[in-house]
N, C-alpha and C positions, 0 to 999 in steps of 0.2 A: 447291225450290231452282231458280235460275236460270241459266240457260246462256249464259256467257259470248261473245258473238260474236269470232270467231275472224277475222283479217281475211288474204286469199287472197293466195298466194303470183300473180303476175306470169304465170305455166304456168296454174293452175287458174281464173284471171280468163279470158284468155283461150278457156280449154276454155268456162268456162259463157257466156261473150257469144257463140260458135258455137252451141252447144245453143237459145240464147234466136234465132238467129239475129241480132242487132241489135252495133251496135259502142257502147263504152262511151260515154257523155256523162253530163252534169247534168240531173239533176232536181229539179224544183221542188218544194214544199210540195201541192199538187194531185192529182198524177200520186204520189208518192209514197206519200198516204193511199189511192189505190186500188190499189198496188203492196200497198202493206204490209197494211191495212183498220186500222191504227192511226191512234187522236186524236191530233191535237198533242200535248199535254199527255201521253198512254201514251208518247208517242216521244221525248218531251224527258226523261221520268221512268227509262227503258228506255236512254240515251244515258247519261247520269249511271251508271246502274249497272254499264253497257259491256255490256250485253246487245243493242243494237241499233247499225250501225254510225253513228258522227258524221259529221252535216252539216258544208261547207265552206262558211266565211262567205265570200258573194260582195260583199259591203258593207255598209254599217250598218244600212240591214233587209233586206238579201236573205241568202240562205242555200241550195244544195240539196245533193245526194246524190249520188252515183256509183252509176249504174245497176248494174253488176257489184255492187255493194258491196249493195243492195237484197235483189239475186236471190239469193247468195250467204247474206243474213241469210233468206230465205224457204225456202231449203234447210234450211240450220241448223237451223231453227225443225219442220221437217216430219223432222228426222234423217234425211233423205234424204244421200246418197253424191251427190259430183258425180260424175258418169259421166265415163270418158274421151273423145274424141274420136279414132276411128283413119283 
């Protein structure tokens, strides 16, 4: 069974772009597959199921991701707790 990607509340986005150190932005197709180490094709299949968060079309062939939204799915994926930030 599959684990559905849970998408972060606004507070725990925040927490984990501190933990990563970095502030959110777009990511490309590139940077992604060595974020995630998923194929295109696993990620487009993984999207459809809602196990993996969706890409924002940036135009008719561009496409990326929300960083947060990545790191978030690589958590998830390792059942790792985001940790707080105090």
């Amino acid at each position: 069974m599959t684990k559905q990607y849970i998408q972060l509340t606004p507070e725990k986005r925040q927490e984990l772009l501190k933990i990563a150190g970095s502030s959110d932005r777009l990511v490309r197709e590139q940077e992604r597959k060595n974020i995630t180490s998923l194929s295109r094709s696993e990620t487009w299949k993984k999207e459809r199921e809602n196990t993996h968060p969706h890409r924002i079309v940036l135009g008719k062939n561009s496409c990326a991701w929300l960083f947060s939204d990545l790191l978030s799915f690589i958590y998830q994926q390792a059942n790792t707790h985001i940790p707080s930030q105090k």
